[in-house]
Rosetta silent file (secondary structure, phi, psi, omega in degrees, C-alpha in Angstrom):
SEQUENCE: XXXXXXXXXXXXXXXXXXXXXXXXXXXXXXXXXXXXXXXXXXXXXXXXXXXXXXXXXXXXXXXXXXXXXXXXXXXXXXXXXXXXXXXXXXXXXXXXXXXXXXXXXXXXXXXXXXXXXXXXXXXXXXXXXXXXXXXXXXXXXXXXXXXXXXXXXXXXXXXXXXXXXXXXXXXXXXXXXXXXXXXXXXXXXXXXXXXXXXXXXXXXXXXXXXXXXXXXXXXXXXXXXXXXXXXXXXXXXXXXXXXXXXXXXXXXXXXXXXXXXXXXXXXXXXX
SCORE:     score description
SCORE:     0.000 S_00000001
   1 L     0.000  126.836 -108.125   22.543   68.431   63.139 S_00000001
   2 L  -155.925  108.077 -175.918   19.340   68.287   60.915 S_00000001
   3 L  -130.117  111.527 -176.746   17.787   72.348   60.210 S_00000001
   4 L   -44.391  -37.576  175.028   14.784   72.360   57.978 S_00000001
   5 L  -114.497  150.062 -175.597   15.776   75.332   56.415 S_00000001
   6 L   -70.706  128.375  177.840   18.889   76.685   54.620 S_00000001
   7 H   -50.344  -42.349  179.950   20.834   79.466   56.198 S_00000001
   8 H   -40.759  -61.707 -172.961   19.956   81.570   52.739 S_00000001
   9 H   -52.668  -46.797 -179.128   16.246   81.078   54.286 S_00000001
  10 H   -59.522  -95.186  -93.563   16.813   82.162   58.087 S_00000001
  11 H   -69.451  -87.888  153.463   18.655   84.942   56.523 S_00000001
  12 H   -28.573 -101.639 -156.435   15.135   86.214   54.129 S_00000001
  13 H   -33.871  -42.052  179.669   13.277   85.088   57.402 S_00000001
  14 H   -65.183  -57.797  155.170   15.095   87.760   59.132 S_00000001
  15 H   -24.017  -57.402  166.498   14.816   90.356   56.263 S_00000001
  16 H   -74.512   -9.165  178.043   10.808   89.896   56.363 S_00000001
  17 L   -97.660  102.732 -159.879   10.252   90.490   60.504 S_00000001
  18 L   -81.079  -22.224 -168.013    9.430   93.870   60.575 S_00000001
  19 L   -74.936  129.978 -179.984    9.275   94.436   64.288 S_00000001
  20 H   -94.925   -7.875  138.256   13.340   95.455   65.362 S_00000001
  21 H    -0.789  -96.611 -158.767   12.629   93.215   68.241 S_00000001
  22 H   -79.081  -45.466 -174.385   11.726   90.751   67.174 S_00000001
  23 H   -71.411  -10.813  164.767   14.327   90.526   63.726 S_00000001
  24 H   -63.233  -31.143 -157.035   16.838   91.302   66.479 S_00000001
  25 H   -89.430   -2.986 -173.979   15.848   87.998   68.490 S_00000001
  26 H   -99.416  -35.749  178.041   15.339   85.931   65.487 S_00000001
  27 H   -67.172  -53.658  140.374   18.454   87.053   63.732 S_00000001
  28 H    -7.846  -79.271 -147.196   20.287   85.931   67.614 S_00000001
  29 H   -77.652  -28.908 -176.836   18.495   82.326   67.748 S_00000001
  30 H   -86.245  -32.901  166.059   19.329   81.829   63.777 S_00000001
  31 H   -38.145  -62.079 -167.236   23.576   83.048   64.467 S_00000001
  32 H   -92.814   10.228  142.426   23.279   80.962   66.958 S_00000001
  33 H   -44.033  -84.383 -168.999   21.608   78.140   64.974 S_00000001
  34 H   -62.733  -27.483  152.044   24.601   78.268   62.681 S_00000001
  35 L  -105.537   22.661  141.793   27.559   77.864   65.185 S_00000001
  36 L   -47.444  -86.321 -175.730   25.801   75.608   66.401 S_00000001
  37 L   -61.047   -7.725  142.260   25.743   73.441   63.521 S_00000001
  38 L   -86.734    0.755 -175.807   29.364   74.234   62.591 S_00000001
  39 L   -90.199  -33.395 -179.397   30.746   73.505   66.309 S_00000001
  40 L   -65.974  -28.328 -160.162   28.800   69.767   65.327 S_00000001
  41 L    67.460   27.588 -164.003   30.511   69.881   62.306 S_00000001
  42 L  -139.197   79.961 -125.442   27.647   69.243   60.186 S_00000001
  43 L  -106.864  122.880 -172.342   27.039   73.041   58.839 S_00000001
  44 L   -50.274  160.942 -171.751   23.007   73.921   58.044 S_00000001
  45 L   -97.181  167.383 -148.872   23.555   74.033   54.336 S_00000001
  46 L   -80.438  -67.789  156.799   23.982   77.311   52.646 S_00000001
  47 L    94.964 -140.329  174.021   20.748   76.697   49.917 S_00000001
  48 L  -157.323  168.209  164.676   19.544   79.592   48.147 S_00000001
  49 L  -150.362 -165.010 -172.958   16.163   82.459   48.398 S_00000001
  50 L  -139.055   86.673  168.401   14.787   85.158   47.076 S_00000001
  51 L   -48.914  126.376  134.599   15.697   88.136   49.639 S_00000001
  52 L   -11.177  146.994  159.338   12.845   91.226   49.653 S_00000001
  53 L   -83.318  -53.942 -150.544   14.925   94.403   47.562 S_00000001
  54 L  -100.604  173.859 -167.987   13.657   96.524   50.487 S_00000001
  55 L  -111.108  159.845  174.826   13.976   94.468   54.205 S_00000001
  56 L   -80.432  139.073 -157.151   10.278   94.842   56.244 S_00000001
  57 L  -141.732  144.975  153.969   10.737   97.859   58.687 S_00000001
  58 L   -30.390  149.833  152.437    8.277   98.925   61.643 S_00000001
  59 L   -44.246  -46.758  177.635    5.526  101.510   60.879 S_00000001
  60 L  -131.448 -173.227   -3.398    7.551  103.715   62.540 S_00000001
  61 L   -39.686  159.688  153.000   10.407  105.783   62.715 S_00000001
  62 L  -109.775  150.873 -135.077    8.824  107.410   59.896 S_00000001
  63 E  -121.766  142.844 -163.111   11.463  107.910   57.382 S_00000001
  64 E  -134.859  140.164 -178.494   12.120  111.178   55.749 S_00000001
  65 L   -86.574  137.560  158.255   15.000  112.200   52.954 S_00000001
  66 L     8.296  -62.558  178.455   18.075  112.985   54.381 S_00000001
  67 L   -83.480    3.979  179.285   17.826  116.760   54.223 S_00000001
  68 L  -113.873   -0.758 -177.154   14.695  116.882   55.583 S_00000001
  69 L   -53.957  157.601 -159.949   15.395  114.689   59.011 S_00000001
  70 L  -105.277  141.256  169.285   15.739  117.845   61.768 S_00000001
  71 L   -65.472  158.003  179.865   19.679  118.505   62.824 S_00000001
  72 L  -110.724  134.121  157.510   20.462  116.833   66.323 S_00000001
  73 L   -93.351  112.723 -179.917   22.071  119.568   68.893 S_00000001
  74 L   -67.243  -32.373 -168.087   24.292  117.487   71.225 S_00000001
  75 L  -108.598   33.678  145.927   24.115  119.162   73.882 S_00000001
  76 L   -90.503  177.737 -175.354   20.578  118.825   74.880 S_00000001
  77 H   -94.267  -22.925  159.296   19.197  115.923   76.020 S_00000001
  78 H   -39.183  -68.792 -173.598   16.607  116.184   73.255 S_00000001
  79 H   -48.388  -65.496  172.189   19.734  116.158   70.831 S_00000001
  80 H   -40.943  -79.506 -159.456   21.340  112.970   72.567 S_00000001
  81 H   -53.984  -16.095  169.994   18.133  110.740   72.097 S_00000001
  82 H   -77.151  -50.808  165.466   18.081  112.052   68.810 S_00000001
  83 H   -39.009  -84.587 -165.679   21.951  111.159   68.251 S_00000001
  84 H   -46.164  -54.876  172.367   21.010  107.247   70.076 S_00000001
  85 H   -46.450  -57.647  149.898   18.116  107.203   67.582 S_00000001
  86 H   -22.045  -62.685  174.664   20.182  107.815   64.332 S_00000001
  87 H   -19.996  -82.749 -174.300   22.003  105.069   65.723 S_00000001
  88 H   -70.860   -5.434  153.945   19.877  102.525   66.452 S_00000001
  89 H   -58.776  -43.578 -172.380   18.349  103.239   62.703 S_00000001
  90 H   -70.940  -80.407  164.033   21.870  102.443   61.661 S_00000001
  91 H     4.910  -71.046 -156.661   22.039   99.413   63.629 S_00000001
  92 H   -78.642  -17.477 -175.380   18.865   97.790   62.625 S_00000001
  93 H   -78.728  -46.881 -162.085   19.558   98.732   58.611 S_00000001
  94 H   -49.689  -56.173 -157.750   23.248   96.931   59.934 S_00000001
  95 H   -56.931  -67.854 -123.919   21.404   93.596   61.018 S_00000001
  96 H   -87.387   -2.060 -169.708   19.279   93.295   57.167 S_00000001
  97 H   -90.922  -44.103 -174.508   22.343   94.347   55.252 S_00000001
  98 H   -73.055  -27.597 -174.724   24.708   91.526   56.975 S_00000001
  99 H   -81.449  -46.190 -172.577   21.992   88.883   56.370 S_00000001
 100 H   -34.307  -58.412  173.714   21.165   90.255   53.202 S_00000001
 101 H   -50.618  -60.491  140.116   24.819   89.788   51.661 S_00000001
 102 H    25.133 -108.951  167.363   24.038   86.523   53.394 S_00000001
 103 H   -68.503  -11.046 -151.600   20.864   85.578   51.152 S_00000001
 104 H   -89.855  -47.420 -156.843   21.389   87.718   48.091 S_00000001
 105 L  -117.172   54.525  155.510   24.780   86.309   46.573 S_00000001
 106 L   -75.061    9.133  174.612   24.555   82.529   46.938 S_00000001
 107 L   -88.347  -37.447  177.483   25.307   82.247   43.254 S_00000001
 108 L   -75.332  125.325  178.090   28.958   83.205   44.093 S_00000001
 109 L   -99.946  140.393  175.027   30.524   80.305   45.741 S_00000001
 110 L  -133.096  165.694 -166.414   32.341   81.243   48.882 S_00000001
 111 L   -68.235  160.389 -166.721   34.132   79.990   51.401 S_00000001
 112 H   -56.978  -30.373  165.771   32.362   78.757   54.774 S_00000001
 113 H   -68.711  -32.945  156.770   34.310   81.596   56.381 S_00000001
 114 H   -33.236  -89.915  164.611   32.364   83.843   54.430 S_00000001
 115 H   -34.936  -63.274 -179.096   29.089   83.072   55.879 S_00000001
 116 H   -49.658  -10.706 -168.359   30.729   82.439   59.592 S_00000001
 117 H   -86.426  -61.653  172.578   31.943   86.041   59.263 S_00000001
 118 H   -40.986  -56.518 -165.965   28.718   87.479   57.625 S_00000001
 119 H   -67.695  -65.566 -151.946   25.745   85.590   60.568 S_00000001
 120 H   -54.269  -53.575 -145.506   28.902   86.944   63.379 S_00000001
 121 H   -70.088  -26.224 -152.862   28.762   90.743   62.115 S_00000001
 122 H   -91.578  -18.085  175.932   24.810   90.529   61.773 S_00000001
 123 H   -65.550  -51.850 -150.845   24.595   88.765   65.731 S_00000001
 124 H   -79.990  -36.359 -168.824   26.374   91.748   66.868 S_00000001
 125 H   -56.634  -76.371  155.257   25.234   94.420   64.852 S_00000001
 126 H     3.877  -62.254  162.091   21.941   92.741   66.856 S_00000001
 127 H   -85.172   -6.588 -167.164   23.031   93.291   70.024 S_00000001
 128 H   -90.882  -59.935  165.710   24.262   96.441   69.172 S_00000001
 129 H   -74.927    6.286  163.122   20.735   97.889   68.439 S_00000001
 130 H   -97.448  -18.800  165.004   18.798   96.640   71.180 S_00000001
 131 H   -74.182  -43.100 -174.221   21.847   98.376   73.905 S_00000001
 132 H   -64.261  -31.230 -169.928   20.725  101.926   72.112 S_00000001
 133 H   -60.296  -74.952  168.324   17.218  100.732   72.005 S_00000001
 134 H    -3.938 -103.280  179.863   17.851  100.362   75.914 S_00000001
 135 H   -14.028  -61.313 -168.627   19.798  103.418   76.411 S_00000001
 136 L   -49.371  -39.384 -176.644   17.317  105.032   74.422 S_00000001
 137 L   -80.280  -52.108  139.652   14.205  103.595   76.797 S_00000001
 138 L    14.217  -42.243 -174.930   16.432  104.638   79.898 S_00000001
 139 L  -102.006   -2.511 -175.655   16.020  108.093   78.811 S_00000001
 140 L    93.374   23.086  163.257   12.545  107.814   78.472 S_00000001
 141 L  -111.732 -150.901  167.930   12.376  107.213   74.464 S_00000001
 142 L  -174.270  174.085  165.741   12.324  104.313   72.288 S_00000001
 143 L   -68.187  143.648  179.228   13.021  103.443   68.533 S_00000001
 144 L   110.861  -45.767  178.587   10.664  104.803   66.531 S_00000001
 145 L   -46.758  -30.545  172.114    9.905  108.049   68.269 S_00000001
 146 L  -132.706  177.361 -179.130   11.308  110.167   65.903 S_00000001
 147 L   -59.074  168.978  179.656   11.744  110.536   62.045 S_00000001
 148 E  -138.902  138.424  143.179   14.879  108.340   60.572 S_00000001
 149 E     6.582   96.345  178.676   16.648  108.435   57.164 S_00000001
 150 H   -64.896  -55.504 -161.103   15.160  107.119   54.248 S_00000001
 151 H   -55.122    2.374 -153.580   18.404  106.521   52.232 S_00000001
 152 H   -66.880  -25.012  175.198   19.658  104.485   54.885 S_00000001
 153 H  -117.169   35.841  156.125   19.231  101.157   52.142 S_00000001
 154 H   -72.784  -15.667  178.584   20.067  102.955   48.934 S_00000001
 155 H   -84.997  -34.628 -168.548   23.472  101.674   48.644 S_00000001
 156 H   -45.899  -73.879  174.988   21.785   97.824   49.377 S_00000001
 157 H   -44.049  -97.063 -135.911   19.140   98.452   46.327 S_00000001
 158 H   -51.183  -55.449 -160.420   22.048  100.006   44.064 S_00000001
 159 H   -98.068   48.960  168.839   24.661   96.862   44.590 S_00000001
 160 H   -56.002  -16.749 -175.485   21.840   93.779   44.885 S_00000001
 161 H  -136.110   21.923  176.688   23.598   92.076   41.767 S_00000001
 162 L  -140.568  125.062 -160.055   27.102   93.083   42.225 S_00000001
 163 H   -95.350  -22.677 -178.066   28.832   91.510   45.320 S_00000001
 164 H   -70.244  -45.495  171.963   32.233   93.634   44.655 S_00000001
 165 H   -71.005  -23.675  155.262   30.022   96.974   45.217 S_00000001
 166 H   -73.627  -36.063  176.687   28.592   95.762   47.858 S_00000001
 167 H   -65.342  -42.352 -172.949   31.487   94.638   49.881 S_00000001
 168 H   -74.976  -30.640 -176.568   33.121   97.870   48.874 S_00000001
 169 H   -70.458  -52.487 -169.441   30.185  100.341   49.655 S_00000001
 170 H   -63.030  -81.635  166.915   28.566   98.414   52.742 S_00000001
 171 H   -51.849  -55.240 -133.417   31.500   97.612   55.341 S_00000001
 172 H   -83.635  -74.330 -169.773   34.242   99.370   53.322 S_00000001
 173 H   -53.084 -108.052 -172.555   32.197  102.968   53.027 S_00000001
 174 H   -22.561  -61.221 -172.930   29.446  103.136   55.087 S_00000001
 175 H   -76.832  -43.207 -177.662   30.656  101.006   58.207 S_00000001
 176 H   -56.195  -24.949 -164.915   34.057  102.542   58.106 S_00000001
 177 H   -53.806  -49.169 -175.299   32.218  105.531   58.350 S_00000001
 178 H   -69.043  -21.194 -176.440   31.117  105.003   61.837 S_00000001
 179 H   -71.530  -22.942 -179.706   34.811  104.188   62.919 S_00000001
 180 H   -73.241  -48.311 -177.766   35.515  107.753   62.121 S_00000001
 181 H   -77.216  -28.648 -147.260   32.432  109.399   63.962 S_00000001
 182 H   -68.985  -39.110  177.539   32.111  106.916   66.701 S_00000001
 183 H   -50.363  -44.161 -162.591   34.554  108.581   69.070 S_00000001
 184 H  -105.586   23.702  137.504   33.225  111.886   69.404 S_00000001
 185 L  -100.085   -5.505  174.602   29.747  110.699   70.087 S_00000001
 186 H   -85.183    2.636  162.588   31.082  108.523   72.958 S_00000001
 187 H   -95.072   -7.852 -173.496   32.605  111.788   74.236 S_00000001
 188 H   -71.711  -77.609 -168.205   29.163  113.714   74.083 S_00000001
 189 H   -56.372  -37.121  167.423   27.877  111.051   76.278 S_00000001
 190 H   -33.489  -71.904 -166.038   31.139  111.233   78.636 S_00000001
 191 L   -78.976    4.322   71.969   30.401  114.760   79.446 S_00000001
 192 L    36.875  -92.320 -167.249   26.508  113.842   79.683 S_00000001
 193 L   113.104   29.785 -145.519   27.339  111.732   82.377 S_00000001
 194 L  -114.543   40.743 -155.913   25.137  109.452   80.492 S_00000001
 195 L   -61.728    6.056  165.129   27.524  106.030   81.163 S_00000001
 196 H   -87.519  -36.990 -175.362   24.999  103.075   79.596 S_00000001
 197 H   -82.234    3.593 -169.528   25.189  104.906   76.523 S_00000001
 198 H  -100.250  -58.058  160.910   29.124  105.303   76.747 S_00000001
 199 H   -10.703  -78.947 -168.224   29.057  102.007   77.455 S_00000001
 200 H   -68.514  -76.860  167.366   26.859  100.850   74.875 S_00000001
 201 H   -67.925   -9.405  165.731   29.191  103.205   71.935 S_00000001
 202 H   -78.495  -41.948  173.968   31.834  101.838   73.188 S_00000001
 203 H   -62.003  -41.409 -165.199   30.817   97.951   72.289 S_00000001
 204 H   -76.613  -62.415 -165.799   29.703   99.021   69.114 S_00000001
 205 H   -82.345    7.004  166.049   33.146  100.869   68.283 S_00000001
 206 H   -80.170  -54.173  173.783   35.068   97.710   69.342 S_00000001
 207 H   -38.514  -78.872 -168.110   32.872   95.546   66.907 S_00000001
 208 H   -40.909  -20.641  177.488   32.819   97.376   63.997 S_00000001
 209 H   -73.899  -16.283  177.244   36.202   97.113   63.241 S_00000001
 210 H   -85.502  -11.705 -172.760   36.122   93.945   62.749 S_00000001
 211 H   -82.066  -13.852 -164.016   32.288   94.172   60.396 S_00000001
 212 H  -100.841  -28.274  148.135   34.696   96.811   58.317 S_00000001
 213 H   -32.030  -63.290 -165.693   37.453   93.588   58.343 S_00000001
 214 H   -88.851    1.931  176.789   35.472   91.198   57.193 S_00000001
 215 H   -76.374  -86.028  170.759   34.474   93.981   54.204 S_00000001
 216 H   -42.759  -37.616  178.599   38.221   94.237   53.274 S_00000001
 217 H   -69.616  -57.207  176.934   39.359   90.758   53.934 S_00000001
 218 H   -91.162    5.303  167.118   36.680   89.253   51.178 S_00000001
 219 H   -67.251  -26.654 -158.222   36.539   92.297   48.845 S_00000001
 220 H  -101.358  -21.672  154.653   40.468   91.602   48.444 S_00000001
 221 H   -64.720  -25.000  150.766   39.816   87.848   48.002 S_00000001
 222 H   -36.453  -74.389 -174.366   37.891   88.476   45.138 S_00000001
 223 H   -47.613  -70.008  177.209   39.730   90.893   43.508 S_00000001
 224 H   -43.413  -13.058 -175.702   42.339   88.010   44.130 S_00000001
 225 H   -94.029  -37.911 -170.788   40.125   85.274   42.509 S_00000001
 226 H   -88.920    5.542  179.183   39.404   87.531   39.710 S_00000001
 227 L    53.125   41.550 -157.275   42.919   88.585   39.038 S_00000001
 228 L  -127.402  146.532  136.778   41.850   92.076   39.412 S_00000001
 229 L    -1.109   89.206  163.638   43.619   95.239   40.958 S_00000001
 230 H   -40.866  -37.706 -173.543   42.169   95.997   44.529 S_00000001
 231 H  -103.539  -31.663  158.640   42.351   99.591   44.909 S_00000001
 232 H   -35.175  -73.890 -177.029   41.886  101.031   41.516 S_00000001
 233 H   -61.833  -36.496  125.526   38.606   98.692   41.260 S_00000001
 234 H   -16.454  -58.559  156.941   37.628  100.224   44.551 S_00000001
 235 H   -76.791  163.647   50.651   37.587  103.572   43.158 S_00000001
 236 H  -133.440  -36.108  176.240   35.663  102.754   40.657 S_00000001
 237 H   -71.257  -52.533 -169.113   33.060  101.134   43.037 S_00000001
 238 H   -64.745  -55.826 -161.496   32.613  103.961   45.438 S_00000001
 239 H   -62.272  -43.056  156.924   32.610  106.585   42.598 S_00000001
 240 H   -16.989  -95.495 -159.381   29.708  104.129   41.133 S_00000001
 241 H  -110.250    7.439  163.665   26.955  103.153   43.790 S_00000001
 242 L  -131.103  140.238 -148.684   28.148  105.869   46.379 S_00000001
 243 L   -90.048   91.603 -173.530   26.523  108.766   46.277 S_00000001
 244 L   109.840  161.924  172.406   28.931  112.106   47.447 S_00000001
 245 L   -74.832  146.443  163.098   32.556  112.395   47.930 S_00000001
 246 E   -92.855  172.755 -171.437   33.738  110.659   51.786 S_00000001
 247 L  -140.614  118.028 -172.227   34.669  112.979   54.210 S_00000001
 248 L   -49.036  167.683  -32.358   37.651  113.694   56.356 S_00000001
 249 L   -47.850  135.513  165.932   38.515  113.431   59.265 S_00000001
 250 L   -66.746  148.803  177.452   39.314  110.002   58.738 S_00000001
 251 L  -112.556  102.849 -143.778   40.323  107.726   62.351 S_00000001
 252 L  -101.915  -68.381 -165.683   43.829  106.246   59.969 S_00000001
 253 H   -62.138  -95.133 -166.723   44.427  104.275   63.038 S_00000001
 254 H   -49.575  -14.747  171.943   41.264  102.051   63.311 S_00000001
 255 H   -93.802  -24.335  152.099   40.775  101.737   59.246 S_00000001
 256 H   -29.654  -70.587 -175.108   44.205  100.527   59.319 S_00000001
 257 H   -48.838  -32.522 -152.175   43.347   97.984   62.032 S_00000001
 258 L  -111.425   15.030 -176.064   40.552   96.942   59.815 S_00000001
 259 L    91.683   14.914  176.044   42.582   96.597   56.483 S_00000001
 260 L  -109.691  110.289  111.896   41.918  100.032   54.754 S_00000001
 261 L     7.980  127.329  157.744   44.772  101.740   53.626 S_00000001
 262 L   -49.584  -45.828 -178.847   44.728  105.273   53.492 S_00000001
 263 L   -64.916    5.369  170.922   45.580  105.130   49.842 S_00000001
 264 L  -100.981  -29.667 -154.665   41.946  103.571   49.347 S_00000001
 265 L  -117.024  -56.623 -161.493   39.712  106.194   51.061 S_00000001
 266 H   -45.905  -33.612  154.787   42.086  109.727   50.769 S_00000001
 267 H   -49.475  -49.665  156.870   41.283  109.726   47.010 S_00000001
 268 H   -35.961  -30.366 -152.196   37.630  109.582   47.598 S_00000001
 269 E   -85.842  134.968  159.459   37.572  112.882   49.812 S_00000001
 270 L   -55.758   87.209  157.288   35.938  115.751   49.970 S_00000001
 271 L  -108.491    0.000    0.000   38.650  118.283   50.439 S_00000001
């Protein structure tokens, strides 16, 4: 099967479409570009690019630091669409971060399952933000409508040249993060009565454990290539490039599922 361009390139092609549309549908048609061409057995080649540091983002949301974004109150409806919004910021940050890893560290060579893991987490994380973007137009909003998080690609920009801080910050940190929270906004929506968006948090908290998997599974294959101490070297990453202590409660059962130990995050905590 014969692809003009190098998966590194769709990847940076994705990175640069500013629209969350449209880098959702092109980030779709290039995943499924790539099992394509590994169900043929003839796998678009890997190549190499030169990923954007920041990814190309809509004019709007317009993005505001952290402390100044307005708290969401769940139990308006105002609050939910604010809640689905946060989301689908996280989402669409999700897609340029899985391609990114992708495009950025093609200097390391890794195995083919690398990259088959990386294009699956960044299809779904894809589908993931166009069901809030739904949900969201459902309620009569849309992406964009309100302010979002600037910081949301400060860990990306911090580990851009270190692939161990990124696998530990992005999936390990960040993504785990959502396995912890994810429940008790799909019960918000429960009592709502609000079931495409239950729906819709529900797909999303099935996925991620496995985008928080595929964190742990090739952070610890490193570590294993490199002869180096997994958990130790973990602390050391988070306490690095992430920014704050993490913070209990923890979901023990689904970071489990996804290869995190307790004795990796419970050190980390705020308590």
């Amino acid at each position: 099967m014969s692809n003009a361009k190098s998966l590194a390139q769709m990847a940076t092609e994705v990175l640069t479409t500013a629209n969350g549309r449209a880098k959702t549908a092109l980030s779709h048609a290039h995943a499924a570009a790539w099992r394509a061409s590994r169900e043929a057995g003839q796998p678009i080649p890997i190549g190499t690019a030169n990923p954007p540091l920041k990814p190309s983002r809509p004019d709007r949301p317009e993005l505001l630091a952290p402390r100044d974004v307005p708290r969401r109150r769940p139990g308006s409806e105002a609050g939910r669409i604010a809640i689905l919004h946060a989301v689908a910021h996280i989402e669409l940050n999700a897609v340029d971060l899985h391609w990114d890893i992708v495009a950025r560290f093609t200097d390391v060579p890794m195995p083919i399952g690398f990259y088959d893991d990386w294009v699956k987490a960044a299809d779904e994380e894809s589908k993931h933000f166009n069901l809030v973007c739904d949900c969201l137009e459902a309620l009569g909003s849309h992406y964009g409508a309100l302010p979002a998080h600037a910081g949301m690609w400060r860990a990306a920009e911090d580990t851009a040249t270190d692939i161990f801080g990124r696998l530990a910050v992005a999936p390990m940190v960040l993504e785990a993060r959502g396995l912890d929270v994810t429940p008790g906004m799909i019960e918000i929506f429960e009592k709502a009565g609000i079931d495409h968006a239950v729906t819709a948090l529900r797909t999303i908290y099935a996925e991620e454990v496995g985008h928080v998997a595929y964190g742990s599974k090739w952070f610890h294959y490193l570590c294993g290539r490199h002869e180096k101490d997994p958990q130790p070297l973990f602390h050391e990453l988070v306490r690095h490039y992430f920014h704050g202590a993490l913070k209990p409660p923890f979901n023990e059962e689904k970071r489990a599922e996804a290869g995190l130990p307790p004795d990796f995050y419970w050190p980390l905590a705020d308590r």
